[in-house]
N, C-alpha and C positions, 0 to 999 in steps of 0.2 A: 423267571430264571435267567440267570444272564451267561449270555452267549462266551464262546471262549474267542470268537471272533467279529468283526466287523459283518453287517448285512454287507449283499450284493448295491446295493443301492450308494449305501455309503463310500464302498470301493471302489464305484463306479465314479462319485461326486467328489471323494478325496483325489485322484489321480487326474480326472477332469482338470480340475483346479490348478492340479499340483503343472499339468501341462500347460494349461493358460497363462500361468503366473508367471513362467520360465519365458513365454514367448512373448510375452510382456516385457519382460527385462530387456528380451532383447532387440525389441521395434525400440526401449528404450533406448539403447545404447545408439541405434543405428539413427536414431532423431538427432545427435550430436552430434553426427558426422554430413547432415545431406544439406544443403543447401533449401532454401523453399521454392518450392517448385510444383509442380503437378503430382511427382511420385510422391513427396513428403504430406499433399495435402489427400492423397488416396492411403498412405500407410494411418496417417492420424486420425481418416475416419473408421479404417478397421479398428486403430487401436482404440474407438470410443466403443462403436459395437464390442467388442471381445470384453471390455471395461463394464459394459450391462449385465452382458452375460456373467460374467465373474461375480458380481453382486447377486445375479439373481441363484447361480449354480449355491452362491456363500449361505444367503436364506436358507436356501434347502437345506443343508448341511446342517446347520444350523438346527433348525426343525427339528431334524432326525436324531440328532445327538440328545434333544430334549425329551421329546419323547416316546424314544426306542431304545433298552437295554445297549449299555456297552460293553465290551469285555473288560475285564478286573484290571485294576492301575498290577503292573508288573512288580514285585517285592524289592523296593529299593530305600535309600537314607530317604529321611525328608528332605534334607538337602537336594536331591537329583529328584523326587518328586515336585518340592517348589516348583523348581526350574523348567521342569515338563509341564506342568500347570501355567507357568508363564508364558513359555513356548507355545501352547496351544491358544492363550486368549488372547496374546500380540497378533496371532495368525487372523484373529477371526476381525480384529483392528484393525490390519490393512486389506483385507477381505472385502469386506465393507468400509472403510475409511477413504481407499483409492479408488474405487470408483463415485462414491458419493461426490470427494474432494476433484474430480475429473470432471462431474458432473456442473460443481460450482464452474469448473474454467471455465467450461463450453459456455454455460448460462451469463456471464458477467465478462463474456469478453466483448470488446467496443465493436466487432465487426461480426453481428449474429452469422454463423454458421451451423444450419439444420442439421442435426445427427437424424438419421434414419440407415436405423441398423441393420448391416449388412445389405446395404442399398436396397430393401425392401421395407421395412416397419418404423416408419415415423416416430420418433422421440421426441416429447416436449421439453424444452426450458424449462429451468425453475427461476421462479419468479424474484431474481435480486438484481442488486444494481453492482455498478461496475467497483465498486469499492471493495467487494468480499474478493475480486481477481488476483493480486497480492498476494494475500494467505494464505488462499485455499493453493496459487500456487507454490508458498512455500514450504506448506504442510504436502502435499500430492507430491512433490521431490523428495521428502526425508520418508515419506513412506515406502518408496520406491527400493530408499538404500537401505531400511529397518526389513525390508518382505526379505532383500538377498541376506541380509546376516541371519533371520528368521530361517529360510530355506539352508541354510550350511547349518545351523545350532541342528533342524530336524535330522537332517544326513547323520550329522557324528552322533547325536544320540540313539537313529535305529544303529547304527554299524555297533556303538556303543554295547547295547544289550544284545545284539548277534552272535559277536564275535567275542567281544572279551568277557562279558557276562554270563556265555552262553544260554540265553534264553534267544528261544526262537517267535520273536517279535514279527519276525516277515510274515511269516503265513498268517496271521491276525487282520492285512490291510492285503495282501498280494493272492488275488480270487483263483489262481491257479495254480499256486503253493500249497499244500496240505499239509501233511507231517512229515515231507522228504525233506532232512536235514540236510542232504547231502547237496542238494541243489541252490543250495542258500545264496551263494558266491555268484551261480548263473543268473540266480533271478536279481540280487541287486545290483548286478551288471548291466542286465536288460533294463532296469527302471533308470538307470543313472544315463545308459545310450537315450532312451526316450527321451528325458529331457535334457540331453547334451544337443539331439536333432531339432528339439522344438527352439529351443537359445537359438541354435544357429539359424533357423527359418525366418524367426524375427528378428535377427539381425543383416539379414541381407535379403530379404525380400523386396521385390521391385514389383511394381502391380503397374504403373505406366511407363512407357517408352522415355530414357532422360535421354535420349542422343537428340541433336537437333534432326531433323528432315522436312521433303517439302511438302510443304499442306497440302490436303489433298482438296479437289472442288469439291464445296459442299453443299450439296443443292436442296434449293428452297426454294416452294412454290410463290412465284409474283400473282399479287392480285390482279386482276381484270378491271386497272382505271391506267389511266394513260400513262406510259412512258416513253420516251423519245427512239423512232425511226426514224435515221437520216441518212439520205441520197449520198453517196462520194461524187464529188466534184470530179471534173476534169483534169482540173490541174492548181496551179496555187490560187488561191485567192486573189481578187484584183479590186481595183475600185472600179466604180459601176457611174455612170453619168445616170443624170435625172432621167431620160427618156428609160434608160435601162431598168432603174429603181420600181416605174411604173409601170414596165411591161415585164417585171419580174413575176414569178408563180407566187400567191398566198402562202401566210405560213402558215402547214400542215397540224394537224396533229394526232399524236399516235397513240396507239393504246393497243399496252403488253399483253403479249399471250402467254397462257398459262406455262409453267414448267423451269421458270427463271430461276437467278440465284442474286441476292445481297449477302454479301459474307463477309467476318470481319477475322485477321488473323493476329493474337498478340503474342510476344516471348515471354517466357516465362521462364529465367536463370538459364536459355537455352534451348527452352521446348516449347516449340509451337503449338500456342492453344487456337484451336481455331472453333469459330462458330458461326451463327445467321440468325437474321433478323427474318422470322417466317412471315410477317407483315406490313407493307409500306404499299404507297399510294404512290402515283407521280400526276403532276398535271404539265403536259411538253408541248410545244409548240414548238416549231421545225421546219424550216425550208433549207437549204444549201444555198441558193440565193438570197437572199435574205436574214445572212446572219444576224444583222444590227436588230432584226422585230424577233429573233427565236428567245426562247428562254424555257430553262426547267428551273424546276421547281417537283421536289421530293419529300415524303413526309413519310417518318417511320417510326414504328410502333415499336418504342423499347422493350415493352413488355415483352415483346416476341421473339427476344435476343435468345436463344439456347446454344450450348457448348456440348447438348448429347452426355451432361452430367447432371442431375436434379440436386445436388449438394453444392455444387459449385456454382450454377444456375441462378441457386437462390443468394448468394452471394451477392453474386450479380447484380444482380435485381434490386439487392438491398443498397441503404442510404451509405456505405461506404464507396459504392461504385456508380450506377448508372441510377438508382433513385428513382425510380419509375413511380414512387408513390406520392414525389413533389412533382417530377416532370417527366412525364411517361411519353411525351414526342420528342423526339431533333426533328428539324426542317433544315434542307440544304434550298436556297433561293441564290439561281445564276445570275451574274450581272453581265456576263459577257463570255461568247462563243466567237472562237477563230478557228480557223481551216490551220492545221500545221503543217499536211501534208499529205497527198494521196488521199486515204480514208483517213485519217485522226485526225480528231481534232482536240481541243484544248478548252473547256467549260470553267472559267472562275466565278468566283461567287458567294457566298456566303453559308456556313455553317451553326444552327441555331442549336446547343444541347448546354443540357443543366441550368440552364439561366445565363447561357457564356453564349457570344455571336463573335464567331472569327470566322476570317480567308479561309477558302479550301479549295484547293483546284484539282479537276478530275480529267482525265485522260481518256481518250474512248476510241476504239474504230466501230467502223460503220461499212457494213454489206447492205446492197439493195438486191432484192429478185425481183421487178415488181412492183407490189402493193407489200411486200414483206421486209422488213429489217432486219438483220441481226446488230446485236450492241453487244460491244465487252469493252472493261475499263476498269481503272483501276486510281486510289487515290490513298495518301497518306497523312496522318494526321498526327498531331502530340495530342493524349490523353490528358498529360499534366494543364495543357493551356485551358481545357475545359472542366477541370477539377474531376476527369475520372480519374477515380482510386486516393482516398482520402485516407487522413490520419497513417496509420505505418505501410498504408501502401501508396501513398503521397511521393515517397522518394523513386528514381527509377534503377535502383540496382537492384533489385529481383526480378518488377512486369519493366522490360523496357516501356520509355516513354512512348516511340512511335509504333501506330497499328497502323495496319492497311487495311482497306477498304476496296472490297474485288465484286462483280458484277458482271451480268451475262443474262438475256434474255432474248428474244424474236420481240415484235412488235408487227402490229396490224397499221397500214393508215387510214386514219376517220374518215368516210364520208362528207 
């Protein structure tokens, strides 16, 4: 027997939809207007998540309409029956059409980016190459503007049969309409505020901070192999005669105690991305007399860079940025330590990452208590000189070129 209205299920999954769809348009609209940046790359991975869910809410629907009773097509021309037949099998084409076609971008775009929906349930790739990127994205655009002509044709055709038809269409899909006619005006007021609220959500929703501000320190555990404690001098630096050289102290060497931080902070259109390398090694050697024999030497685990986001992370990671899977270490190798002044001193030296070896000089002060150091320092570098951020993120008007490089630790001296 067929029902004179829609299940609970279905009204549940039509309106579902009907909300997703609307707030889709309008993360659309608002992807036109933002710059890339941190918020654009957090709205685009809801917009993948919500892009899932919409395929997979679309299936069910789906399903249900095949087979579960629907209620009677309403008595109209075949003309406006067509058209409603039309209307309904476009819908289930961009239903399924745009997220599938969403699904090609992610998968064939040159700079993998892991979808894991709703920052909890990992999404795979589908297996193509970057050739289908193109169509699929100029197919996912024209679906975009066919869903909003799609959603205005549905509108004028329920008002259609509401209002000028008088046939009461609303209570057939709206679960808390029955047979009060009189409330007709109230309730497709209320579904049209819904999705007036949902539009606006997705079009100005901000999920990260876009103001600049200052980074905050982000701490990360230093391994337990050596890094440099050094004594502050007296006063400036001097040169030393040969008797002096010989009755100078050995150079020391030190090794970090737990609780340190290496941290790197980049801009991003304005927003500070900051993160840390949770693993690196040092082997330091150190005296204050004896600058000409000190030397460090640091070696860091790129694999262990995290930014506190596992989508962006993996970014990261991957072979358009730091490539950990051809070259998973930098080594910094000093060639030369001076006293600047007071406690600071001045470490230049060399920088090994990506298969690239440049200058990098680093800045540090130095407290003694003891046998105990404190070290903090700080240095800056071009990503561009050592090829991080390749192909469209090669240029620097979105990640500035220059990151810095910030550090803080205690240190023991060796035995």
């Amino acid at each position: 027997m067929t029902s004179s209205r829609y299940s609970k299920t279905a009204m549940a999954l039509h309106w579902s939809l009907a909300l997703a769809l609307v707030f889709q348009i309008g993360l659309g609209w608002q992807f036109e207007t933002l710059n890339r940046g941190p918020n654009l790359f957090a709205l685009y991975q809801l917009h993948k998540s919500v892009g899932i869910a919409i395929l997979v809410l679309s299936l069910a629907r789906l399903a249900i309409r095949i087979w579960r009773p629907q209620p009677m097509p309403l008595a109209d021309t075949l003309w406006s029956r067509y058209m409603a037949n039309l209307v309904h099998g476009a819908f289930y084409v961009v239903l399924i059409g745009g997220p599938l076609t969403g699904w090609l971008l992610v998968s064939s775009s040159k700079i993998a980016v892991p979808t894991v929906l709703f920052g909890i349930l990992p999404f795979p790739h589908l297996p193509v190459g970057h050739a289908v990127h193109a169509p699929a994205e100029a197919i996912h655009a024209q679906l975009a503007w066919l869903t909003i002509a799609l959603l205005l044709l549905h509108v004028v055709g329920a008002v259609r049969h509401q209002f000028f038809k008088d046939e009461d269409i609303l209570q057939r899909m709206l679960p808390w309409l029955l047979k009060q006619r009189s409330n007709s005006a109230v309730a497709i007021a209320a579904a049209l505020a819904a999705l007036g609220i949902a539009y606006a959500v997705g079009a100005s929703l901000v999920l990260t901070n876009t103001k600049p501000s200052t980074p905050p320190k982000l701490q990360s555990p230093a391994p337990a192999t050596a890094a440099p404690a050094i004594a502050p001098p007296k006063g400036e630096e001097t040169s030393k005669t040969a008797d002096e050289q010989d009755l100078a102290a050995p150079v020391k060497k030190w090794r970090v105690s737990q609780g340190g931080r290496l941290a790197f902070t980049a801009d991003w259109n304005g927003t500070p991305i900051n993160g840390t390398f949770r693993r690196w090694s040092s082997d330091i050697r150190f005296s204050p007399d004896d600058l000409a024999q000190s030397r460090v030497q640091v070696t860091i685990d790129l694999g262990s860079a995290s930014t506190a986001d596992s989508q962006r992370d993996e970014m990261l990671l991957g072979e358009g940025f730091l490539d950990v899977a051809t070259h998973p270490k930098a080594v910094f190798s000093s060639s030369e330590i001076k006293l600047v002044r007071g406690d600071t001193y001045r470490a230049r030296g060399t920088l090994s990452l990506l298969g690239e070896a440049h200058p990098v000089t680093l800045d540090f002060r130095l407290k003694i208590d003891g046998t105990t150091a404190k070290v903090s320092g700080s240095s800056s570098l071009r990503r561009t000189q050592f090829g991080v951020g390749s192909g469209e993120w090669a240029t620097t008007g979105e990640i500035a070129d220059a990151v810095t490089i910030a550090f803080n630790f205690s240190a023991q001296s060796a035995p």
